[in-house]
N, C-alpha and C positions, 0 to 999 in steps of 0.2 A: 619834146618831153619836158625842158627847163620849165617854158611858160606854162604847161600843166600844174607843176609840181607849187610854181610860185602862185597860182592861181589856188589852189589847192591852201598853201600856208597861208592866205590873204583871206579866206573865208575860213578856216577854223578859228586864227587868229581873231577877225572881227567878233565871231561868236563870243568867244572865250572874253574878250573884251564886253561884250553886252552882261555876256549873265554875271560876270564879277561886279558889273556896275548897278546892273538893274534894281530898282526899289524891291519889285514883289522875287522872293524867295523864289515859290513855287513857279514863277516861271523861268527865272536862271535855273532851276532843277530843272526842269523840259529841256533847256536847250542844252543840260549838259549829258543829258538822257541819251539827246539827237546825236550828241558828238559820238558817244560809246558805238551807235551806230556806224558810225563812220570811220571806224579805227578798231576793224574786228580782230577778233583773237580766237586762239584754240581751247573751248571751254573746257574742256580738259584738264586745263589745268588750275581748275578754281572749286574752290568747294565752301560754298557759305554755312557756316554755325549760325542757326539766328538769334542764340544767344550770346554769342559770343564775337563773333567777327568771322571773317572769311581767312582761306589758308589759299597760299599761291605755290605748287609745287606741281613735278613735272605727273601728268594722269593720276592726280589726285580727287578729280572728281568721282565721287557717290563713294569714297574711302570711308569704313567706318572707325568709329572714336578709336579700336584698339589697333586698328590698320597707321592712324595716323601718330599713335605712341610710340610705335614700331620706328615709325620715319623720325621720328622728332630726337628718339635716343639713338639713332644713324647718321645722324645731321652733325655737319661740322660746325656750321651758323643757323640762327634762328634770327629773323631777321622781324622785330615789330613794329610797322611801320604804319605811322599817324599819318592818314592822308588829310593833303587840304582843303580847299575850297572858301575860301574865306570864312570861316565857320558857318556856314551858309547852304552847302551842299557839297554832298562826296564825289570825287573825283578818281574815286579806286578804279573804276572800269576804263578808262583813259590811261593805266596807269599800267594795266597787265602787260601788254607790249614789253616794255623795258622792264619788267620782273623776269620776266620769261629769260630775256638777253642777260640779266646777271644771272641769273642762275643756270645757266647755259656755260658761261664765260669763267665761271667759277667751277665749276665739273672739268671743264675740259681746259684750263687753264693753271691751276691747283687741286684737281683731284678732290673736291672739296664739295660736300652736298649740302644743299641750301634749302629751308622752309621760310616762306615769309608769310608773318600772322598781319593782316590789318584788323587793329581791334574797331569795335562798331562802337559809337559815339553821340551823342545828341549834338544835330547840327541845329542851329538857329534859337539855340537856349544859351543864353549868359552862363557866363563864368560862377561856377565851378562845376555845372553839368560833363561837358567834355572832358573835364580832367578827368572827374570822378569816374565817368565811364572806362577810360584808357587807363587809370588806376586796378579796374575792378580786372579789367582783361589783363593786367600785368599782373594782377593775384592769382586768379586761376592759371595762368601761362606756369608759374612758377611752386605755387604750392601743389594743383589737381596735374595739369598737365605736368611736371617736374621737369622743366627747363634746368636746367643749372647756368644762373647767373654769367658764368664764364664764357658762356660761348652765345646768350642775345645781346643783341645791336637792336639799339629803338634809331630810328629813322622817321620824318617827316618833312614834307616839303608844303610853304606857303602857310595860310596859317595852322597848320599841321604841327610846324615848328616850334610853334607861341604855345601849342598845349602839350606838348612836349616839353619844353624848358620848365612849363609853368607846373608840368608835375613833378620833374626832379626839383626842384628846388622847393615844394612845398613837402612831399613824401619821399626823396630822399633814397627811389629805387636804386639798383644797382645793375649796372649794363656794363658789356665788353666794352662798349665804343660809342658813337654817336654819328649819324648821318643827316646831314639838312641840305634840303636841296631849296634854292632860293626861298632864303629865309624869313619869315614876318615876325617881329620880334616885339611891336610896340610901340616903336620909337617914333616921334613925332614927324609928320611929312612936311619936306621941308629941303633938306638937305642937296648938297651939290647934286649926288646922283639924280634927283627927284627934277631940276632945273635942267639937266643936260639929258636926261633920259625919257620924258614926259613925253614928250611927241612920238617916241620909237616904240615903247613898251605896250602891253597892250594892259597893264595895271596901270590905274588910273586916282588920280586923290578922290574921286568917285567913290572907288570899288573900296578905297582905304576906311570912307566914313562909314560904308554897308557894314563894312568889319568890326568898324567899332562898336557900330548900333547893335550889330548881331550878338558881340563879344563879352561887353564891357556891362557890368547889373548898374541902376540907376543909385543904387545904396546896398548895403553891404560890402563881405570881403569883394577886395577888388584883383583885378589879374593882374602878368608883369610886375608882381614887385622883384624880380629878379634881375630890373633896367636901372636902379639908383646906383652911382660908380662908389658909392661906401658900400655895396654888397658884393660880398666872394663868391660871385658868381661859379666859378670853379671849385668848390665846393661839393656842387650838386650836379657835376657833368662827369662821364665816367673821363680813362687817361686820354685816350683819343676823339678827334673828332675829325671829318669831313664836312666842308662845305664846299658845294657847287654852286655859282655864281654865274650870273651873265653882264658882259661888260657896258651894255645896254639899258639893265635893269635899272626900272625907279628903289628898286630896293639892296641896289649896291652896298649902298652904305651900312645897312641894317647887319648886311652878312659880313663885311669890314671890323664893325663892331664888336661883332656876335664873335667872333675871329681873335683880337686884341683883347675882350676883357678875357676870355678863355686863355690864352695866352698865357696874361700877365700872371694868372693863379697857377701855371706848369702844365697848363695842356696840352699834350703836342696836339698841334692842328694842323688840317694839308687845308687848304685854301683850292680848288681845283675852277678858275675864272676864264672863260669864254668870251674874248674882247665884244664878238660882232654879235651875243645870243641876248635873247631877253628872257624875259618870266618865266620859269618851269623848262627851262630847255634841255633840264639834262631828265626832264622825266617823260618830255613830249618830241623825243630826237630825231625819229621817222617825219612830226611833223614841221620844227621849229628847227632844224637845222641840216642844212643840203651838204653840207661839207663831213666828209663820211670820216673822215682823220680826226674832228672834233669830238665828232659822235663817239671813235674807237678812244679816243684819247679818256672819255669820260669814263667808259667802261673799266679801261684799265688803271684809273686811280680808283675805280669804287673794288675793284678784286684786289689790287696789292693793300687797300687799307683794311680791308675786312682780311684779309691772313694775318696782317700787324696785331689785328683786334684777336684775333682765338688762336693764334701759331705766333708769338710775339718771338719765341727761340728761333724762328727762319729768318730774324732780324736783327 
């Protein structure tokens, strides 16, 4: 059953390493199409807006708008989460498995009902598309749909992360908390993680330059100005934050960073790092990680920080 399972992680893994590197877009979209294949879930619980983005809650599918008002002003968290994919292609479908488990863990752990919005995005358009977009789905979340600020949590993992940071700090929303699960932040590749971790990961200075090609406009406003150490970066981060790391990751350092400069402004941040995990491990745990005590481990810092974030008096 072991050599299944590792045989199993060595051919997702490869994938996942192809379409983050691959030149042509449209075919890392294929083969991230193929993966969704192969890491089915209970469609039940997904309900796409094609205006808007998809909603991940438990038999929420074919909900209509007032059904889903109903849920959102019964909800303890709302949870908006920027998926990543190098800005390249979306990775949502990959991603329901572990939505499903916190919002499982969080009901039956804290008593505590969870909606997660993924807003929808232009992948493979420069910078300020994807803000704009994840902007626009934070207007409606809060002014049409009437979120009250207090109780979402924006979350994104990979460069999910970078348009995340890159819209609070330019618009300035207002979240409970913040969740980043291996970070992509901008910073130049390079660094100790990137030397020690390059052979194991399955990110690559590859898949770094796709991102930047895909990311980065050739003139005009540019992205990341929230990476110079004269900006208070904490400023435009709510009190809390989460990050999930792998101690494997070429992008260690990025989440280190991302960690310190939050810090230094009064952040409280939980740091939650996986010595032996790489890239996305805490959002691919069924596939990227065999040791089930890591995997619960992960769970149970993303439920005790999300009560911090909307129950802060149970702390």
């Amino acid at each position: 059953m072991e050599f299944f399972w590792v045989l199993r992680r060595w051919f997702i893994t490869f994938l996942l390493r192809v379409a983050f590197s691959w030149g042509n877009r449209n075919h890392s979209a294929r083969i991230i199409q193929f993966l969704g294949f192969l890491l089915p879930f209970n469609r039940r619980w997904v309900r796409e807006d094609t205006d808007h983005g998809t909603w991940i809650a438990e038999d929420i599918a074919g909900s209509k708008k007032e059904a889903i008002s109903d849920r959102l002003e019964e909800s303890n968290v709302v949870i908006m989460w920027v998926s990543g994919g190098g800005f390249r292609f979306d990775m949502t479908l990959l991603y329901i498995r572990v939505w499903i488990t916190w919002i499982r863990a969080l009901e039956a752990d804290k008593n505590m009902r969870c909606v997660i919005f993924v807003p929808k995005y232009k992948t493979g358009h420069p910078f300020p598309a994807a803000v704009n977009g994840v902007k626009a789905a934070y207007d409606w979340l809060v002014n049409t749909m009437h979120i009250p600020t207090s109780k979402l949590i924006i979350g994104g993992d990979d460069a999910g992360a970078a348009v995340a940071l890159d819209l609070m700090h330019l618009h300035k929303p207002k979240f409970a908390g913040a969740i980043f699960a291996s970070p992509y932040t901008g910073l130049e590749a390079g660094g100790e993680s990137w030397r020690a971790n390059m052979d194991i990961d399955f990110m690559t200075a590859a898949a770094v330059d796709r991102m930047e090609e895909s990311y980065i406009p050739e003139e005009g406003d540019q992205p990341f100005r929230y990476l110079p150490d004269q900006v208070d970066l904490a400023t435009s981060l709510p009190r809390h934050m989460l990050i999930t790391v792998g101690g494997n990751e070429v992008l260690l350092d990025e989440a280190g960073y991302l960690a310190s400069r939050a810090r230094a402004g009064g952040v409280a941040v939980t740091l939650c790092q996986a010595p032996d995990q790489t890239h996305l491990w805490s959002m691919l745990p069924d596939v990227l990680v065999q040791d089930v005590n890591v995997r619960q481990n992960a769970v149970d810092h993303f439920v005790r920080f999300v009560e911090l974030c909307v129950r802060p008096g149970k702390h």
